[in-house]
Backbone as JSON Lines, residues from 0, in Angstrom:
{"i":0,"aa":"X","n":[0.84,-1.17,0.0],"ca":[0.0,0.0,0.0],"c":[0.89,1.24,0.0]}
{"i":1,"aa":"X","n":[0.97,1.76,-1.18],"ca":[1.82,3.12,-1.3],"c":[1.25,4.63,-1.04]}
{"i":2,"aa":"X","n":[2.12,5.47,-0.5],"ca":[1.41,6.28,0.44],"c":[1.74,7.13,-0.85]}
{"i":3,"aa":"X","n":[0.65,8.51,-1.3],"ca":[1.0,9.43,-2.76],"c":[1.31,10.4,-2.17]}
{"i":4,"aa":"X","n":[2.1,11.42,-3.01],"ca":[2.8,12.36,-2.12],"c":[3.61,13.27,-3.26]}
{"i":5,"aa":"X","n":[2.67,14.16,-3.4],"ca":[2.67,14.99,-4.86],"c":[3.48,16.12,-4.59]}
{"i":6,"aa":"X","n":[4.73,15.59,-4.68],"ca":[6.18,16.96,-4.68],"c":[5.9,17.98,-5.61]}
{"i":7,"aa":"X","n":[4.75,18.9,-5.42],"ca":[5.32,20.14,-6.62],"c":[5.56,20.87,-5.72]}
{"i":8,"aa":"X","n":[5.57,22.01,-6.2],"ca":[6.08,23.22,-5.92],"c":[5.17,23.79,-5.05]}
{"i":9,"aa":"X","n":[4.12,23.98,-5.49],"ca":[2.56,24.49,-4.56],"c":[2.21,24.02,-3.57]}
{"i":10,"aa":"X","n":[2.34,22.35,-3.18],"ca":[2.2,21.45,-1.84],"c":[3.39,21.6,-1.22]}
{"i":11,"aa":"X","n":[4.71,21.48,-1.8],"ca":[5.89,21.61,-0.89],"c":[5.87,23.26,-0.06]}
{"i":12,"aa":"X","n":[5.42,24.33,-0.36],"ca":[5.58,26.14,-0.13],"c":[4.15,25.72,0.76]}
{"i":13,"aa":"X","n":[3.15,25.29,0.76],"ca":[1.82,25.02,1.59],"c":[2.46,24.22,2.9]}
{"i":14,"aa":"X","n":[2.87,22.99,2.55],"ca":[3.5,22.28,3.99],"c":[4.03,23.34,4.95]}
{"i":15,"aa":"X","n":[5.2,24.23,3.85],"ca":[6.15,25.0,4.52],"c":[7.55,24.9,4.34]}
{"i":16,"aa":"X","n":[7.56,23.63,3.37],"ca":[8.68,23.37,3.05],"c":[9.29,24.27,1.63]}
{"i":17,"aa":"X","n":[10.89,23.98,1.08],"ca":[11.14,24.97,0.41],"c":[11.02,24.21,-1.09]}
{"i":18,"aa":"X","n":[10.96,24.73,-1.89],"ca":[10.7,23.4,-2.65],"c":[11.85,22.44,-3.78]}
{"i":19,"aa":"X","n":[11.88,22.0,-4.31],"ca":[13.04,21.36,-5.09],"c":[13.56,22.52,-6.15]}
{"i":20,"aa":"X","n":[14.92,22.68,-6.41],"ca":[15.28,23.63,-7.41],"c":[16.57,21.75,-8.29]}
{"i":21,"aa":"X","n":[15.87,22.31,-9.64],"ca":[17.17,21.02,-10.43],"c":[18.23,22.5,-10.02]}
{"i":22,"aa":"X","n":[19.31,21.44,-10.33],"ca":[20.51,21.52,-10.47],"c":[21.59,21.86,-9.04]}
{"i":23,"aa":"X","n":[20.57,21.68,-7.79],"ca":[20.66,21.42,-6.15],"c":[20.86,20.12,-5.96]}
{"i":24,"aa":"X","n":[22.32,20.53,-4.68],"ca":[22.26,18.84,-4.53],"c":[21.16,18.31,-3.02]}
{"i":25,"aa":"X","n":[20.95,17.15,-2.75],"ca":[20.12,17.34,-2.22],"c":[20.4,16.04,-1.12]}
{"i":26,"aa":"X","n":[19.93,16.04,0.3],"ca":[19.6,14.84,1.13],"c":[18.8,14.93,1.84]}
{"i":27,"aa":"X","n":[17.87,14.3,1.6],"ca":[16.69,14.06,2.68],"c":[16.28,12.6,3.05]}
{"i":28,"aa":"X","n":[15.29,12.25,4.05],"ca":[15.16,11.12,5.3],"c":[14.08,10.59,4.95]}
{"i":29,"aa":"X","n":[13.77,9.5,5.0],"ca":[12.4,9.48,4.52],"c":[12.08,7.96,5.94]}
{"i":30,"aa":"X","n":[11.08,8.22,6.27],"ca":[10.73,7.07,6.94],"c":[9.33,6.26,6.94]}
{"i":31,"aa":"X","n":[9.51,4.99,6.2],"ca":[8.37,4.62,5.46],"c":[7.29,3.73,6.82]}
{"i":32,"aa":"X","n":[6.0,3.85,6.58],"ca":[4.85,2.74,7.64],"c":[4.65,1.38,6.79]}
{"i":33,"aa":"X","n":[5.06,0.65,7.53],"ca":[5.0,-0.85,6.27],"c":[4.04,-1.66,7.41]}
{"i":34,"aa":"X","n":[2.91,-2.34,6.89],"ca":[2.12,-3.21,7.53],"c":[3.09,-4.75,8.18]}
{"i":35,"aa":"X","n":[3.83,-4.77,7.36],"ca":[4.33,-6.54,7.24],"c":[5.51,-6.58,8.34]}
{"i":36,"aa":"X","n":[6.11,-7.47,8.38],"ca":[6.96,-7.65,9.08],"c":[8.47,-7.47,8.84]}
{"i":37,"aa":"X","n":[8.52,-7.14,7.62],"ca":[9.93,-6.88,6.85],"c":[10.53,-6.01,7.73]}
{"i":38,"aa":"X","n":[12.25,-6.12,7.72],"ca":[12.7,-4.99,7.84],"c":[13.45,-4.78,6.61]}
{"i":39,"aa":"X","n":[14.78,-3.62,6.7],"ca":[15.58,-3.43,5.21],"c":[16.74,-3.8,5.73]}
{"i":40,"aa":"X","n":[16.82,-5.0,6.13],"ca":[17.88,-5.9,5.8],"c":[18.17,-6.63,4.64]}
{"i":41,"aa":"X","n":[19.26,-6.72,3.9],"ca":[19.2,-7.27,3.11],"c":[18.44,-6.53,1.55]}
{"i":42,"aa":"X","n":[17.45,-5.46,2.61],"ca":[16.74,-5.06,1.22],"c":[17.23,-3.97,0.13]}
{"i":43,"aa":"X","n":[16.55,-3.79,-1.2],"ca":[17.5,-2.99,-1.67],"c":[15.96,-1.97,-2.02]}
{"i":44,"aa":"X","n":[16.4,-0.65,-2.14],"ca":[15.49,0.56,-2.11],"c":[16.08,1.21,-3.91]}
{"i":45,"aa":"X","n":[14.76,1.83,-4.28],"ca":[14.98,2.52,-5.64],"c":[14.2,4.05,-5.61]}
{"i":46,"aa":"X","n":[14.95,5.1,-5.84],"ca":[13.68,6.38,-6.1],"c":[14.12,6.68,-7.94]}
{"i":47,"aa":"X","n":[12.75,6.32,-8.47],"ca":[12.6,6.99,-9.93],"c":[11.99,8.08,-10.03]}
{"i":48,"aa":"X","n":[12.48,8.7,-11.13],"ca":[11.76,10.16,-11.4],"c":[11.68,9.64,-13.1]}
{"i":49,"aa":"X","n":[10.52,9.75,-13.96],"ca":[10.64,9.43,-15.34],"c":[9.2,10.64,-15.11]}
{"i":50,"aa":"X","n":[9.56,10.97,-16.48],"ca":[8.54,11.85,-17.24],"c":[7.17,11.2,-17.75]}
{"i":51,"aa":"X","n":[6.76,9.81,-18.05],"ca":[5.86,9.36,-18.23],"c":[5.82,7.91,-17.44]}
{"i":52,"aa":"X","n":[4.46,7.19,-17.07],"ca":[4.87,5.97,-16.27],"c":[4.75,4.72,-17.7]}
{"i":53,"aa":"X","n":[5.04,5.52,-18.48],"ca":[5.36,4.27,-19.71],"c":[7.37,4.21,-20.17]}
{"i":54,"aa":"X","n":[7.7,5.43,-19.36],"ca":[9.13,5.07,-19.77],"c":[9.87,4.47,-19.34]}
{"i":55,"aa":"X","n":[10.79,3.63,-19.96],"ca":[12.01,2.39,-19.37],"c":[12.63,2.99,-17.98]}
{"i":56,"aa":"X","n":[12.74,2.43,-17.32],"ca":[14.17,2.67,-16.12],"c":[15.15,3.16,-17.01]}
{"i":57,"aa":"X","n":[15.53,2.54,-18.23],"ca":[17.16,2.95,-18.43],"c":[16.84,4.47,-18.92]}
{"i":58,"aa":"X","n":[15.82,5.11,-19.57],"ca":[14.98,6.22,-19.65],"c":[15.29,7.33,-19.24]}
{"i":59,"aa":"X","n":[14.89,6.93,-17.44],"ca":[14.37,7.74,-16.34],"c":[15.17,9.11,-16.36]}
{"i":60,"aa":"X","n":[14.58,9.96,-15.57],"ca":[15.18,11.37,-15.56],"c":[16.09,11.03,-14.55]}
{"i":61,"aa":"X","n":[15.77,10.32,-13.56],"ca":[17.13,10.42,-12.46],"c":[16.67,8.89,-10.89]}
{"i":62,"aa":"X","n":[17.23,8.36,-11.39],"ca":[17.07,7.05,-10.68],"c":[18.37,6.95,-9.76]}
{"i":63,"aa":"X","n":[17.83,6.26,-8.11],"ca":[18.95,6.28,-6.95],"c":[18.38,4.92,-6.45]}
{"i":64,"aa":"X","n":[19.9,3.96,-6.43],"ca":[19.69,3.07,-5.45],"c":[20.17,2.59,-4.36]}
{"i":65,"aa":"X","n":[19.61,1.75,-3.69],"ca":[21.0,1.22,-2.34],"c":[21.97,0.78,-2.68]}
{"i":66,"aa":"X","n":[22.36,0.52,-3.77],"ca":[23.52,-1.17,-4.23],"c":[24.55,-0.76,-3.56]}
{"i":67,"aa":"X","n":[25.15,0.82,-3.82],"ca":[26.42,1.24,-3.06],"c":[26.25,1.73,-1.94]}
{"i":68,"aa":"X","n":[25.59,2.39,-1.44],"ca":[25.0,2.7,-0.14],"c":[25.58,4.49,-0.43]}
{"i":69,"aa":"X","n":[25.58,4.77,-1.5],"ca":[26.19,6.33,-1.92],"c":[24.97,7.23,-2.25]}
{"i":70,"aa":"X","n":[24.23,6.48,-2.8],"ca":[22.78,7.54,-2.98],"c":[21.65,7.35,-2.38]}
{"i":71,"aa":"X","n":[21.52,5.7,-1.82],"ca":[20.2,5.7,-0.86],"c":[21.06,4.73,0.12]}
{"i":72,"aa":"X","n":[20.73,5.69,1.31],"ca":[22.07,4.85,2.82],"c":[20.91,4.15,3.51]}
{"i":73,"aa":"X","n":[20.84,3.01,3.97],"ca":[19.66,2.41,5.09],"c":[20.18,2.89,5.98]}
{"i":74,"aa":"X","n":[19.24,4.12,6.88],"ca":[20.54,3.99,8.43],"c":[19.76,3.39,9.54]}
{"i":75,"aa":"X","n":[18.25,2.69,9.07],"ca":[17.82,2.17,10.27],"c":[16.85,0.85,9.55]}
{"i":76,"aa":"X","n":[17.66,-0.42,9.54],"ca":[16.47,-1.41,8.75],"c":[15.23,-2.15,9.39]}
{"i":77,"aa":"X","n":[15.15,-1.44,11.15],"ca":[14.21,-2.24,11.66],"c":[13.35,-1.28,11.63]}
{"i":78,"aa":"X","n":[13.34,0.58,11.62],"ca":[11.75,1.14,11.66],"c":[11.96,1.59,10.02]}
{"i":79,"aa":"X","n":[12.98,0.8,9.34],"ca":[12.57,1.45,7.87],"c":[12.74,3.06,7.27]}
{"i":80,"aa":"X","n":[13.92,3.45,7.39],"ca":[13.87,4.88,7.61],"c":[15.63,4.75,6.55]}
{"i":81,"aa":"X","n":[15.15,5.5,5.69],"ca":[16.35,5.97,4.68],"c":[17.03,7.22,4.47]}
{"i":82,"aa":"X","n":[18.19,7.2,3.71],"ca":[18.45,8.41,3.4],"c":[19.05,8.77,2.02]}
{"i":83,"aa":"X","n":[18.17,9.74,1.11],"ca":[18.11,9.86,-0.02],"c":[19.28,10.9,-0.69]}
{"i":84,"aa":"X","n":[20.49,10.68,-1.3],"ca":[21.17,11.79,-1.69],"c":[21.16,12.11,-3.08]}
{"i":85,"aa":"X","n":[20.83,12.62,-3.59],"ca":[21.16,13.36,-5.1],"c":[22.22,14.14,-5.77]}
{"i":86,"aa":"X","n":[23.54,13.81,-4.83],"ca":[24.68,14.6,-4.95],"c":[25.7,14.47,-6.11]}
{"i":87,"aa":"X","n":[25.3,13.29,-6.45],"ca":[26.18,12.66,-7.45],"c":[26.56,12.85,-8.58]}
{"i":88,"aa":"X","n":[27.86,12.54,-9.55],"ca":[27.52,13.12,-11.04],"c":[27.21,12.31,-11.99]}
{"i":89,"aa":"X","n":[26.21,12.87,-13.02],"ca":[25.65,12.18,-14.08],"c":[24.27,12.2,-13.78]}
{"i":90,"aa":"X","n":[23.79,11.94,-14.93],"ca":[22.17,11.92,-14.93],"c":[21.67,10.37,-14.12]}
{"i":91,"aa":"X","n":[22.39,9.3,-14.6],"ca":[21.91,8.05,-13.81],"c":[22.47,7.87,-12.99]}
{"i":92,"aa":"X","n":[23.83,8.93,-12.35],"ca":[23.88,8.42,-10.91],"c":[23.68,9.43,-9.96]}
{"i":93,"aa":"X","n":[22.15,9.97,-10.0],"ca":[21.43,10.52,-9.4],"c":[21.82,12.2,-9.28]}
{"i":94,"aa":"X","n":[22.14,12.79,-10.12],"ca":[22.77,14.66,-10.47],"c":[21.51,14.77,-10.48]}
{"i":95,"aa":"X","n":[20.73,15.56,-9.22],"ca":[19.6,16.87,-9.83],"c":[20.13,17.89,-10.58]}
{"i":96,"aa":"X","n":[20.01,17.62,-12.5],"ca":[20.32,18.47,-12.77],"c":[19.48,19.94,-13.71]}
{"i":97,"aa":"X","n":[20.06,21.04,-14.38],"ca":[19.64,22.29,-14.61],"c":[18.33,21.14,-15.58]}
{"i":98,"aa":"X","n":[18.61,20.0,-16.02],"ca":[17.92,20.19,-17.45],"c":[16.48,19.02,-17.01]}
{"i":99,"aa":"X","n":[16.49,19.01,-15.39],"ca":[15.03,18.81,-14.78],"c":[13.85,19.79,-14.84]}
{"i":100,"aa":"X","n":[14.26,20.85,-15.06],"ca":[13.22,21.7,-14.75],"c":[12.6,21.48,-15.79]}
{"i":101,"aa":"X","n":[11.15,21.89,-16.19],"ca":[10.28,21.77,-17.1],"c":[8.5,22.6,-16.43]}
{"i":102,"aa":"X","n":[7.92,22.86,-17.26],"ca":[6.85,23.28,-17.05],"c":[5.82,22.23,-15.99]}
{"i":103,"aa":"X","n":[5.32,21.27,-16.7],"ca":[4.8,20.22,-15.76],"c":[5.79,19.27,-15.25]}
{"i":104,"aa":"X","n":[5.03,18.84,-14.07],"ca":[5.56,18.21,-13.1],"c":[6.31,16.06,-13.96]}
{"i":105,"aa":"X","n":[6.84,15.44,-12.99],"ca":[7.7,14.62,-13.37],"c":[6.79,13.52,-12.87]}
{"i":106,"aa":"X","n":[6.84,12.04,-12.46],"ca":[6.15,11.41,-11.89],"c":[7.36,10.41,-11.07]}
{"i":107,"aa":"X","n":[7.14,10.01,-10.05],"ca":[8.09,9.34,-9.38],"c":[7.67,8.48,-8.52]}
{"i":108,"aa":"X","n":[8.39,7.48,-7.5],"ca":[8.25,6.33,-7.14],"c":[9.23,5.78,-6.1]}
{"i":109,"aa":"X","n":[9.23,5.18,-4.99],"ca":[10.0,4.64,-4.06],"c":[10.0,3.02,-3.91]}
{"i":110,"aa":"X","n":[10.58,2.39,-4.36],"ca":[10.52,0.97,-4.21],"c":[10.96,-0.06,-3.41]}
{"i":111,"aa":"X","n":[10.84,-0.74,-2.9],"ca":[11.51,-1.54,-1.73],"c":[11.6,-2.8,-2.46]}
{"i":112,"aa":"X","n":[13.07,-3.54,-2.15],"ca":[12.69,-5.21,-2.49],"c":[13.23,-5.75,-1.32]}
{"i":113,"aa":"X","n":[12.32,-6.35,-0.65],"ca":[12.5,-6.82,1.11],"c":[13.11,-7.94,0.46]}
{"i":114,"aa":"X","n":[14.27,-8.75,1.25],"ca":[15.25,-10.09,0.83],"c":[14.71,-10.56,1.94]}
{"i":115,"aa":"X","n":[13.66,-10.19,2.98],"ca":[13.1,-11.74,3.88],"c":[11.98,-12.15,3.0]}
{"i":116,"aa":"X","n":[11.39,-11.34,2.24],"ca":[10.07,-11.89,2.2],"c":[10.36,-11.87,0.31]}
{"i":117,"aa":"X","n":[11.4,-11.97,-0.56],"ca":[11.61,-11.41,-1.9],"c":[10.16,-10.9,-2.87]}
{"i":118,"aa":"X","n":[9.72,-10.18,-2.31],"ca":[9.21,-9.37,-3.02],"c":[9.34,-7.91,-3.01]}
{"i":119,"aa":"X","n":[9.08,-7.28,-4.1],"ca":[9.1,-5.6,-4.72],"c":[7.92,-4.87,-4.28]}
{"i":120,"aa":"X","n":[7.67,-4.07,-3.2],"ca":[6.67,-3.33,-3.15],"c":[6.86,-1.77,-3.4]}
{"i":121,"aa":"X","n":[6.26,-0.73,-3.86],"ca":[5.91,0.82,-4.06],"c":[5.32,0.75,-2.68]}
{"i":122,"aa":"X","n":[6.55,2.15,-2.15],"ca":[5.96,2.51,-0.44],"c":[5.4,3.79,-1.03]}
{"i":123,"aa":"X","n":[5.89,4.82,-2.07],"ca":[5.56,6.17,-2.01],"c":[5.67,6.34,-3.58]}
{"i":124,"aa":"X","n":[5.07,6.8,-3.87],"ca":[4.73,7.61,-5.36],"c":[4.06,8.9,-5.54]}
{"i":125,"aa":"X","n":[4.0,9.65,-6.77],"ca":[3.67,11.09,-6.91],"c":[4.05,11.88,-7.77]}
{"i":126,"aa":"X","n":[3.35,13.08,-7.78],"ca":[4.38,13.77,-9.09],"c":[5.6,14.6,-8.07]}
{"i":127,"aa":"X","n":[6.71,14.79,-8.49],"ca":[7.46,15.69,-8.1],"c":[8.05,16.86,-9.08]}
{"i":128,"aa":"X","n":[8.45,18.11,-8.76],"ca":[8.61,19.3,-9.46],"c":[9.82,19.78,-9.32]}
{"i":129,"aa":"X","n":[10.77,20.27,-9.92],"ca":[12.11,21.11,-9.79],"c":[11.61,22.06,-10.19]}
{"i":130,"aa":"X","n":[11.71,23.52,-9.56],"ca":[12.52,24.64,-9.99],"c":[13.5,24.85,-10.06]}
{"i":131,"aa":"X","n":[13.48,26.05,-11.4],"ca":[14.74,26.78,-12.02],"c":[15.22,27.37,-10.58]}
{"i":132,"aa":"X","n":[16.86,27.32,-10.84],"ca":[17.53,27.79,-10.21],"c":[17.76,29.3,-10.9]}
{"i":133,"aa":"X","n":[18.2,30.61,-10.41],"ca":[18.67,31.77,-10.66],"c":[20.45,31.84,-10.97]}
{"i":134,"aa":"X","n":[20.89,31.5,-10.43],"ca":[22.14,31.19,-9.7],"c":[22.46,29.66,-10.45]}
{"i":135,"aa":"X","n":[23.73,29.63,-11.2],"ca":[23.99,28.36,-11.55],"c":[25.8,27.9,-11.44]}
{"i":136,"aa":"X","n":[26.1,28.67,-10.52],"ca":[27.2,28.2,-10.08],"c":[27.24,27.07,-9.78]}
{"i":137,"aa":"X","n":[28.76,27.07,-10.18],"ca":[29.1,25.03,-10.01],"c":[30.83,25.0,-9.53]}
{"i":138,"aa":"X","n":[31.23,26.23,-9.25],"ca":[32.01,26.26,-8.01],"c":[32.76,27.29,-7.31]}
């Protein structure tokens, strides 16, 4: 059961939060409610961002996984609680970059594959939004 959670720009400034700018690097926490008994041991976590939900993974605007523990870190596998970085370079290894921004919003996805129980579940999905940055320094 995936919880929706529509990152634009208008819900993120309403929460109170600030909202996504591409070409920012970024880390944030996320801590998921799972009914089952899994923890993320063993498990491996995915966040996609693709422009349509018909496009390939190899596609995607900007895909992060656990495999290295460099863009999504488990720092707690018994209440399920991650940490998401976007710092990286290149488009597939997770760069929020200048050429995210776009008029409408992106569509995205959080995936879990629990290794006690091997199956793939969607904890969180939604559209998410970058704004233009003003400022495009890069060092």
């Amino acid at each position: 059961m995936a919880e929706t959670y529509n990152l634009t720009q208008k819900n993120l400034k309403t929460a109170g939060f600030r909202p996504l700018h591409a070409g920012d690097d970024y880390d944030w926490r996320v801590n998921f409610t799972w009914p089952g008994s899994e923890t993320l041991v063993g498990a491996k976590v995915w966040l996609t961002v693709k422009e349509s939900y018909d496009d390939l993974d190899a596609n995607a605007k900007l895909q992060l996984d656990s495999s290295d523990g460099d863009q999504i870190e488990i720092l707690d596998s018994e209440s399920i609680l991650v940490k998401f970085r976007s710092s990286l370079n290149g488009k597939g290894a997770g760069k929020v970059t200048d050429d995210l921004y776009r008029a409408e919003p992106y569509y995205y996805d959080i995936q879990i594959k629990f290794a006690s129980a091997s199956k793939i579940v969607t904890v969180q999905d939604g559209e998410i939004e970058f704004a233009p940055n003003v400022t495009r320094a890069s060092s």
